[in-house]
MOPAC internal coordinates of N, CA, C and O (Angstrom, degrees):
PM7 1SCF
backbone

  N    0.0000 0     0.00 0     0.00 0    0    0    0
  C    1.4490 1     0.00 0     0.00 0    1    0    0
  C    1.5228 1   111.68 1     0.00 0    2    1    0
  O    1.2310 1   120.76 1   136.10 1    3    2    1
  N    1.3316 1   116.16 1   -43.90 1    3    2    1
  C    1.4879 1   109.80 1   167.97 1    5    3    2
  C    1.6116 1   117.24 1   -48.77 1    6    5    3
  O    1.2310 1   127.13 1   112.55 1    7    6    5
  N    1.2183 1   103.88 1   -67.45 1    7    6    5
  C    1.8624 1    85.13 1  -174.18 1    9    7    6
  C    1.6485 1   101.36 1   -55.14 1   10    9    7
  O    1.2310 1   105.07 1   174.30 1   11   10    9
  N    1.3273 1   145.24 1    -5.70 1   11   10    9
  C    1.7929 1   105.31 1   178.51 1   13   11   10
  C    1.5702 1    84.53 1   -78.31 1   14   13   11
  O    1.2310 1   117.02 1   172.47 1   15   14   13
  N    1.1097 1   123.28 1    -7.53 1   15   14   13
  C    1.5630 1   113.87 1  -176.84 1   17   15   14
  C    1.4689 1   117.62 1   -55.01 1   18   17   15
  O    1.2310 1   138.83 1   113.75 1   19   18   17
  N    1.6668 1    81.11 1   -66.25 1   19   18   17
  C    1.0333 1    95.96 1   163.62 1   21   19   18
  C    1.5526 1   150.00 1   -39.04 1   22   21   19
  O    1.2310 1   124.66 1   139.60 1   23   22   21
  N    1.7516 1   108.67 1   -40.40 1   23   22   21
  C    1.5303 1   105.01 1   152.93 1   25   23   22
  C    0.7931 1   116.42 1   -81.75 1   26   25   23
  O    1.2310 1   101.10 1   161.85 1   27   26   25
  N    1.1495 1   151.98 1   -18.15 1   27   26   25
  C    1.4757 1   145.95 1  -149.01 1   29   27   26
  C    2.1804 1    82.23 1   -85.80 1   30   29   27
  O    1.2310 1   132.78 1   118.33 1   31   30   29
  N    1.2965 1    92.91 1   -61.67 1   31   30   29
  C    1.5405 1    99.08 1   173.01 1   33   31   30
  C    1.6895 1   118.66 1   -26.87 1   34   33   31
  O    1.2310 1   124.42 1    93.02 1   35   34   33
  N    1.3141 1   109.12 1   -86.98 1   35   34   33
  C    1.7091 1   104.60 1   138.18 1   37   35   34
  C    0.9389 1   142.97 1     9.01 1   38   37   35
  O    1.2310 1   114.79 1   108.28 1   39   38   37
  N    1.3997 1   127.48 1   -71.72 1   39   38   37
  C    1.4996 1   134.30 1  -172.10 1   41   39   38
  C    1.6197 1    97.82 1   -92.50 1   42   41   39
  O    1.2310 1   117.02 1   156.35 1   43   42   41
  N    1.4500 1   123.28 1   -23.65 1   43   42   41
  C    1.5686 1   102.16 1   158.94 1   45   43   42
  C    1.0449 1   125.99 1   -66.33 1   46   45   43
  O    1.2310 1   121.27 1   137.93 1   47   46   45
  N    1.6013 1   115.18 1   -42.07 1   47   46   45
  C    1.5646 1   122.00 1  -172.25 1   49   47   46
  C    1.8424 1   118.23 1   -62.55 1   50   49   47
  O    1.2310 1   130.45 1   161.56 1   51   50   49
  N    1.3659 1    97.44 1   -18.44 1   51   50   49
  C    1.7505 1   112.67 1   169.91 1   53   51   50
  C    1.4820 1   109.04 1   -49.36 1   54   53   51
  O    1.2310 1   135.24 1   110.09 1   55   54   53
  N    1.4727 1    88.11 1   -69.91 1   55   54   53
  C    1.6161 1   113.91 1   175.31 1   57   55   54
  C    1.1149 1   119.85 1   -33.80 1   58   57   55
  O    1.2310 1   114.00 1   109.54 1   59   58   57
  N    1.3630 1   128.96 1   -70.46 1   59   58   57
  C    1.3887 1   155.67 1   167.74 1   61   59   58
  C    1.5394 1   112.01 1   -46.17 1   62   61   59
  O    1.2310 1   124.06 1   146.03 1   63   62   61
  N    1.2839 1   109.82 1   -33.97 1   63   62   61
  C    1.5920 1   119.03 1  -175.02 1   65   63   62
  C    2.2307 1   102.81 1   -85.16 1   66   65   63
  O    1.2310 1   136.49 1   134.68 1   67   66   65
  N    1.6045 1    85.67 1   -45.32 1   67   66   65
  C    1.5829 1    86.82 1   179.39 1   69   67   66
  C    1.4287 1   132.12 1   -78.32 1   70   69   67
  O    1.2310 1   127.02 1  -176.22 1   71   70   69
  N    1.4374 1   104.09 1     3.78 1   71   70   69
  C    0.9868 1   127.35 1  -172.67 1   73   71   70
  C    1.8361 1    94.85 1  -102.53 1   74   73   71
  O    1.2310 1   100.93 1    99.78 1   75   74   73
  N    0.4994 1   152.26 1   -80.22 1   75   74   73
  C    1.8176 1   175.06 1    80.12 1   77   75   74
  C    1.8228 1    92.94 1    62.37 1   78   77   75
  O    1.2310 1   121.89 1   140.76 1   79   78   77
  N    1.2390 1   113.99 1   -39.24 1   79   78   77
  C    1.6558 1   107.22 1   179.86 1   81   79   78
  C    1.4384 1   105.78 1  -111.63 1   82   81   79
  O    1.2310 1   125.13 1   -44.60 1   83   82   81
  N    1.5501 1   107.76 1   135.40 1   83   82   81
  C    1.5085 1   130.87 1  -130.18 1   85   83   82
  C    2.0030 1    64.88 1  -112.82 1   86   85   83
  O    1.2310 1   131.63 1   -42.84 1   87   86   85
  N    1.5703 1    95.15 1   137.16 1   87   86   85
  C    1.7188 1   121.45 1   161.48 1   89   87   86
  C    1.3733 1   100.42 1   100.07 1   90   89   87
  O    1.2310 1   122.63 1     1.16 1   91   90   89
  N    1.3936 1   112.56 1  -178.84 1   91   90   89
  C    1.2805 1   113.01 1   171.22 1   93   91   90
  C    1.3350 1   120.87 1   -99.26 1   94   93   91
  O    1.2310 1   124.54 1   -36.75 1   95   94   93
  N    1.3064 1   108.89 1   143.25 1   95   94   93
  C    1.7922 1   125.23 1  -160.99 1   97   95   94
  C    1.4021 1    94.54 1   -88.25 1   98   97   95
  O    1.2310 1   117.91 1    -7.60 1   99   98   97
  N    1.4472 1   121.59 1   172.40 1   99   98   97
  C    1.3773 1   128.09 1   171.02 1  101   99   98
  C    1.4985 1   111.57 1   -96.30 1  102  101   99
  O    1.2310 1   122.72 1   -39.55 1  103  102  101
  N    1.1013 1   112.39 1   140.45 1  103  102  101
  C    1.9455 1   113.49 1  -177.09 1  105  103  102
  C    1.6460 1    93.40 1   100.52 1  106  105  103
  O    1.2310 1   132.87 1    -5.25 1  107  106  105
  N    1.3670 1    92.74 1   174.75 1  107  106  105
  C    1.7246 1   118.28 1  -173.51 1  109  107  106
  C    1.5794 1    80.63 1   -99.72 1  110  109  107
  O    1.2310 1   133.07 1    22.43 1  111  110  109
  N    1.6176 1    92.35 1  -157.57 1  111  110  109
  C    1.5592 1   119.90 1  -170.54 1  113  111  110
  C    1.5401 1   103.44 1   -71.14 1  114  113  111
  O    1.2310 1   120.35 1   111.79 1  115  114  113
  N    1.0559 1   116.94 1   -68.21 1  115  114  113
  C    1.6649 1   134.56 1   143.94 1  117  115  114
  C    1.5838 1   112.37 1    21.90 1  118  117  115
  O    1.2310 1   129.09 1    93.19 1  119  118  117
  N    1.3798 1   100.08 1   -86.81 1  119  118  117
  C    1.5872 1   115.67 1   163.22 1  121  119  118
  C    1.4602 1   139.28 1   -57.48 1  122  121  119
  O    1.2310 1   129.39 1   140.89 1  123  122  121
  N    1.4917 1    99.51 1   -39.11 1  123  122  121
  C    1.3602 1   114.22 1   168.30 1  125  123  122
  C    2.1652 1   109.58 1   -53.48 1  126  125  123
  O    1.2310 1   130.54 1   119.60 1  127  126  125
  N    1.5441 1    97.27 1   -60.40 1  127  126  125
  C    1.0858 1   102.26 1   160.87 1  129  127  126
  C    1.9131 1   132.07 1   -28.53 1  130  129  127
  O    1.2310 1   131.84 1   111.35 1  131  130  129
  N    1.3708 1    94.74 1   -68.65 1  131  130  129
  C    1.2993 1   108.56 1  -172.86 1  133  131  130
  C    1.6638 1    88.82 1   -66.93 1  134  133  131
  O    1.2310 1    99.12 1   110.22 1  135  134  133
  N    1.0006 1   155.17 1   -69.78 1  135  134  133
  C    1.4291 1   153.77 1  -161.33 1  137  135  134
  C    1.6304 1   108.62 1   -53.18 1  138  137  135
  O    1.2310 1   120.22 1   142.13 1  139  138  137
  N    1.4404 1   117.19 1   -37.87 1  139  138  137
  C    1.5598 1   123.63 1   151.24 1  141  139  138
  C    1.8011 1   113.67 1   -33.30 1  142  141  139
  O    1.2310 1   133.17 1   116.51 1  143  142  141
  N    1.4462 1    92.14 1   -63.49 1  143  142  141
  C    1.4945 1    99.22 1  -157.79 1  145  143  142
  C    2.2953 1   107.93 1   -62.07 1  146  145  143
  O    1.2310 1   131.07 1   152.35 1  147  146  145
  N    1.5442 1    96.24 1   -27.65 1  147  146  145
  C    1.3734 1   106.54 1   173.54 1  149  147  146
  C    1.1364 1   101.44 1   -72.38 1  150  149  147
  O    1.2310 1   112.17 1   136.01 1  151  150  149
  N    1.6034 1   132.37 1   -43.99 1  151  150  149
  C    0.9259 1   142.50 1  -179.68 1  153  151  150
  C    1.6894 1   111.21 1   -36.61 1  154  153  151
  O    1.2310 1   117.91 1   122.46 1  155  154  153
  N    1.4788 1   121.58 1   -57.54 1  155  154  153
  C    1.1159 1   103.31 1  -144.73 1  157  155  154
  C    2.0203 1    85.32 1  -117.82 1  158  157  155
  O    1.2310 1   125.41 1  -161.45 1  159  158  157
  N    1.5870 1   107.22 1    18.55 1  159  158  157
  C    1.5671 1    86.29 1   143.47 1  161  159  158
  C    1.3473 1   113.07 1  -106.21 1  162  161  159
  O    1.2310 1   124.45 1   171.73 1  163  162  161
  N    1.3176 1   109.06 1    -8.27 1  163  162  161
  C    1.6775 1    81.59 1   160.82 1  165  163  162
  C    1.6685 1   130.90 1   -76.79 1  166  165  163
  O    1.2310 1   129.32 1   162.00 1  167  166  165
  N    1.3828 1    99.64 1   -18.00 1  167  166  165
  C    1.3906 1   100.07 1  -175.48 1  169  167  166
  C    2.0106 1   107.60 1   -89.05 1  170  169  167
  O    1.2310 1   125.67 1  -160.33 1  171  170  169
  N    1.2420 1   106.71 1    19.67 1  171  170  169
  C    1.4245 1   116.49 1  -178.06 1  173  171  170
  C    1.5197 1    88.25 1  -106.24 1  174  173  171
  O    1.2310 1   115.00 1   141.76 1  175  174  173
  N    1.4806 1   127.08 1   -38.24 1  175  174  173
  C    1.3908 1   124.20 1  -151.18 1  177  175  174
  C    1.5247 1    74.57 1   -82.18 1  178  177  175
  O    1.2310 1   118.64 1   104.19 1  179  178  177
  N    1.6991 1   120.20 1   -75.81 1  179  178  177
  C    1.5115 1   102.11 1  -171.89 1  181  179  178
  C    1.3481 1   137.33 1    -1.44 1  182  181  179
  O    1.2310 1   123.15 1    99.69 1  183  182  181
  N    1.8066 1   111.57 1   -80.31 1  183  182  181
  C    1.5070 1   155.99 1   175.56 1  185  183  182
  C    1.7879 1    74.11 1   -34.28 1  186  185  183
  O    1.2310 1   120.45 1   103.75 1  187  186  185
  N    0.9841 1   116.75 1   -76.25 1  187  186  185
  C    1.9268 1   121.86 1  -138.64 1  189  187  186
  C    1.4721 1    88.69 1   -75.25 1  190  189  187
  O    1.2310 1   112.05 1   133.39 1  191  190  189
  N    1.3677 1   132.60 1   -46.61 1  191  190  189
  C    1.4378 1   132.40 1  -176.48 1  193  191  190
  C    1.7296 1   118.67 1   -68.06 1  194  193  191
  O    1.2310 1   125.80 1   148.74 1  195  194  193
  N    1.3246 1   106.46 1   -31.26 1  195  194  193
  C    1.3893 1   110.67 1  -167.46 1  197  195  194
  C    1.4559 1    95.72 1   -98.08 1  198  197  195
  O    1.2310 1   118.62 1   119.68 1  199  198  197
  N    1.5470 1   120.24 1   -60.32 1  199  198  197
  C    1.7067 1   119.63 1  -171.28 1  201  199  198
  C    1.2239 1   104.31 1  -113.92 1  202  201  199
  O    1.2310 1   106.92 1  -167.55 1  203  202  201
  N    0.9593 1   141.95 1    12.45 1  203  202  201
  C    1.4263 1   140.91 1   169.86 1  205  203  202
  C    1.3943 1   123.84 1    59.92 1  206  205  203
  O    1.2310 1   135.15 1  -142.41 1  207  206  205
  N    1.6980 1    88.30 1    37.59 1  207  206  205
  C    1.7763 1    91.45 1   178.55 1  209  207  206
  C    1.6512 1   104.77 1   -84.17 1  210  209  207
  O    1.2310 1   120.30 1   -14.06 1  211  210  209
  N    1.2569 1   117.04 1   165.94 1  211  210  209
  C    1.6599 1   118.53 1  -173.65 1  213  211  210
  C    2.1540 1    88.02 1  -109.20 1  214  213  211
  O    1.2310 1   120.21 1  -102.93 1  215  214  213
  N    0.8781 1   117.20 1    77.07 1  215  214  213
  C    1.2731 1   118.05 1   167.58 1  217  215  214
  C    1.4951 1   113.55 1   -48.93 1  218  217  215
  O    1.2310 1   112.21 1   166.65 1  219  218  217
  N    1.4490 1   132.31 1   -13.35 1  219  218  217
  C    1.5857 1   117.24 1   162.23 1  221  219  218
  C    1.3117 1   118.69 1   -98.78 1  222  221  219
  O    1.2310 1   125.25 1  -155.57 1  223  222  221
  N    1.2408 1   107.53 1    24.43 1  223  222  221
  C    1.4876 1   108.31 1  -173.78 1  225  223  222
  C    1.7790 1   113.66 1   -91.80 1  226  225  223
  O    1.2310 1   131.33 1   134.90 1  227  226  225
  N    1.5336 1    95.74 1   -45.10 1  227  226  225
  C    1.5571 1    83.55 1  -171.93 1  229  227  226
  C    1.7860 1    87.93 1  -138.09 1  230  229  227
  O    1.2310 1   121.74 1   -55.00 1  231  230  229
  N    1.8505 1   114.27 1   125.00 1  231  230  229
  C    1.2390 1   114.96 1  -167.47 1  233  231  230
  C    1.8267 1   110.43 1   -72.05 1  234  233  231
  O    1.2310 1   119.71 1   151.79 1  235  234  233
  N    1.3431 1   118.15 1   -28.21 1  235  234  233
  C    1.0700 1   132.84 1   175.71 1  237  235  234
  C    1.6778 1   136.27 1   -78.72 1  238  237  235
  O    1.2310 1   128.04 1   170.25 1  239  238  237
  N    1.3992 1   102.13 1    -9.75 1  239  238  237
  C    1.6952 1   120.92 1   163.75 1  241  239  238
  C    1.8640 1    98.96 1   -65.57 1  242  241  239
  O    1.2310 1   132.27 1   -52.50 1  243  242  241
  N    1.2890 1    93.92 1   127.50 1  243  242  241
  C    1.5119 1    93.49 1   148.75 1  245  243  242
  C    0.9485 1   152.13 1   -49.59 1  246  245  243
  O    1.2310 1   119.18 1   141.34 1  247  246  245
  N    1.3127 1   119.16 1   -38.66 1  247  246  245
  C    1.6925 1   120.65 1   169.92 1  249  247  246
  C    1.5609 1    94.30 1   -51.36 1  250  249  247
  O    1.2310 1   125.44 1   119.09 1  251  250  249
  N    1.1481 1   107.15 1   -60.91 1  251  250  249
  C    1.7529 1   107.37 1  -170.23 1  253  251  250
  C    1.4070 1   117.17 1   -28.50 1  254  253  251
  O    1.2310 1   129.06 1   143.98 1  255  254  253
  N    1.5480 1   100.15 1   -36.02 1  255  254  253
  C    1.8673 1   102.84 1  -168.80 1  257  255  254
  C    1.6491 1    79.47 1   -93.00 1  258  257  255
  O    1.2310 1   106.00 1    85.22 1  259  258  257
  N    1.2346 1   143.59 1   -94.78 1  259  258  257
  C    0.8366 1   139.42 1  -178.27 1  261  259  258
  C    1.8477 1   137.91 1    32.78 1  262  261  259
  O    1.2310 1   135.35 1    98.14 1  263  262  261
  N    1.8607 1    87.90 1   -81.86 1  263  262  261
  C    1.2153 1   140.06 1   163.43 1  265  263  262
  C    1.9912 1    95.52 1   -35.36 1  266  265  263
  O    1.2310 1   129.49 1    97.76 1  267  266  265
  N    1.5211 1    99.31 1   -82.24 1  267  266  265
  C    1.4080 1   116.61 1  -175.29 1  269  267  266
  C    1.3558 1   110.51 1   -48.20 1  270  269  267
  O    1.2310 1   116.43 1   139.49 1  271  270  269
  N    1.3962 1   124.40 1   -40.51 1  271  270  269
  C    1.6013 1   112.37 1  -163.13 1  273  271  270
  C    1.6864 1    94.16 1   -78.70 1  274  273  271
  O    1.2310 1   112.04 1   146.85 1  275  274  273
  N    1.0895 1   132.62 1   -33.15 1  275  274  273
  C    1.4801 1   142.04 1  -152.71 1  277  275  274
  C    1.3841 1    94.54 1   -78.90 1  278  277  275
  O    1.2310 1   121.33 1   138.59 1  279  278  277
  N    1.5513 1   115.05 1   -41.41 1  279  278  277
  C    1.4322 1   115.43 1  -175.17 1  281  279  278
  C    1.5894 1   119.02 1   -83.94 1  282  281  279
  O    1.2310 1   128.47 1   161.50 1  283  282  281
  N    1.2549 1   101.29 1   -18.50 1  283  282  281
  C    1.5719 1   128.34 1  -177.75 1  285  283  282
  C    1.8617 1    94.67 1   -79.09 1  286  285  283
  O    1.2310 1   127.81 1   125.20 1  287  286  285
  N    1.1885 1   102.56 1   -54.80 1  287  286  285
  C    2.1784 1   102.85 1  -174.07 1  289  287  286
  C    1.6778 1   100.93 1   -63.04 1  290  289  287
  O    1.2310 1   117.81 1   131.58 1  291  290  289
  N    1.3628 1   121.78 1   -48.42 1  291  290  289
  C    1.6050 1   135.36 1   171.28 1  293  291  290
  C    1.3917 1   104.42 1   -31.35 1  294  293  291
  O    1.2310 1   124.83 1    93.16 1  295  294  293
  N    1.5882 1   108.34 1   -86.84 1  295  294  293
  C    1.8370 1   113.73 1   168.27 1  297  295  294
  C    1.2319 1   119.83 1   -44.70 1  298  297  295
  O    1.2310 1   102.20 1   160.35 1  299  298  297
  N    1.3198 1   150.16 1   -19.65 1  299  298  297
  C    1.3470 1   150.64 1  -177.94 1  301  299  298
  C    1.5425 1    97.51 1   -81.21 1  302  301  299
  O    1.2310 1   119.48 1   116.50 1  303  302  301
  N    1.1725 1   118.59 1   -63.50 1  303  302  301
  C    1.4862 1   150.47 1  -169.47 1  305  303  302
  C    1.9663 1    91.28 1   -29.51 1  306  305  303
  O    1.2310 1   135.93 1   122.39 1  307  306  305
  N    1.6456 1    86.77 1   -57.61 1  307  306  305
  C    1.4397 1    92.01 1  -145.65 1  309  307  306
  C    2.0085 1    98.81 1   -81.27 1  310  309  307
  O    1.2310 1   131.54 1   144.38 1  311  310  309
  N    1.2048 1    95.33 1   -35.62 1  311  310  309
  C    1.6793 1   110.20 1   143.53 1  313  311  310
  C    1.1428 1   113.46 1     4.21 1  314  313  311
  O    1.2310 1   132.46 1    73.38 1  315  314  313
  N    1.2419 1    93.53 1  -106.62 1  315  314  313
  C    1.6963 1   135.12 1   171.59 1  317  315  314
  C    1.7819 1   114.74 1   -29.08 1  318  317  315
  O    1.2310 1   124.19 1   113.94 1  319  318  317
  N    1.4274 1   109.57 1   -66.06 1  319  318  317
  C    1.6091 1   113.91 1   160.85 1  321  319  318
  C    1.2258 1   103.93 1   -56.50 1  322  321  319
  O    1.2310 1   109.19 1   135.49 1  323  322  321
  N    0.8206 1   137.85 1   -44.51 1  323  322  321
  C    1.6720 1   116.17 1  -177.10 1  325  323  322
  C    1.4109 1   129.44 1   -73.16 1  326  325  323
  O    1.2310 1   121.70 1   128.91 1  327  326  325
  N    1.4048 1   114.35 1   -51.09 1  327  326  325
  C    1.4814 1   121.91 1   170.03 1  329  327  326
  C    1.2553 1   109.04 1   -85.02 1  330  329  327
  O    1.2310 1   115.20 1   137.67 1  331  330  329
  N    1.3519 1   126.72 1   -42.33 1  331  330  329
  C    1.5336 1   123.94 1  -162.08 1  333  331  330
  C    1.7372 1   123.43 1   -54.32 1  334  333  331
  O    1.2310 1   126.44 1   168.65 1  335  334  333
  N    1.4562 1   105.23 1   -11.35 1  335  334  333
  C    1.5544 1    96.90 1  -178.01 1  337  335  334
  C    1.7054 1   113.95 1  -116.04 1  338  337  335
  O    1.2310 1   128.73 1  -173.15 1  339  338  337
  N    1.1709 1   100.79 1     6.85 1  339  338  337
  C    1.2140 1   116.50 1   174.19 1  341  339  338
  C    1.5202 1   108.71 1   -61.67 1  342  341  339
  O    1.2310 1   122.87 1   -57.43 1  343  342  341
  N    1.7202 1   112.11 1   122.57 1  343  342  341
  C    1.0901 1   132.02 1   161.60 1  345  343  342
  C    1.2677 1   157.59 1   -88.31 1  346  345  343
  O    1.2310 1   105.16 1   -76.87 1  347  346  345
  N    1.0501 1   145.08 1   103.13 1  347  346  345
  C    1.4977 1   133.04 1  -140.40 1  349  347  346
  C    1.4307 1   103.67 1   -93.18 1  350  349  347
  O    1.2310 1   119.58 1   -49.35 1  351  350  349
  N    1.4802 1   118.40 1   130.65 1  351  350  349
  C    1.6269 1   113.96 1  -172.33 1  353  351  350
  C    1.8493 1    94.37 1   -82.62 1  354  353  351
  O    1.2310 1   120.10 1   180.00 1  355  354  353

């Protein structure tokens, strides 16, 4: 039951993240999504690596959302530099 938490966690923090970063991102909704869901295990690994919060523990603590959107804007970020300037001849 934790990991559907866990995506469900995810696929908000996409949202929340794509919403929050100004221009257009690369990918549809789709991607944005899936880049959420990377998003917010990395921002669990952060949380647990840096302060030693357990971000799958409780879906409704803040750090948890926190954690996820930060890790969710990070993965978009890097997203974005990568695909986003790509040009089509």
């Amino acid at each position: 039951m934790a990991w559907i938490a866990f995506l469900v966690l995810g696929l908000i923090a996409g949202v929340i993240a794509r919403i929050i970063i100004p221009g257009k991102q690369p990918g549809g909704f789709w991607v944005t999504l899936l880049l959420g869901v990377l998003g917010a295990m990395l921002g669990g690994w952060i949380g647990s690596a840096l302060f030693k919060i357990d971000a799958m523990a409780e879906f409704w603590s803040w750090e948890s959302w926190l954690f996820s959107v930060i890790g969710a804007i990070i993965v978009i970020l890097i997203a974005q530099a990568i695909f986003g300037r790509r040009k089509t001849a």
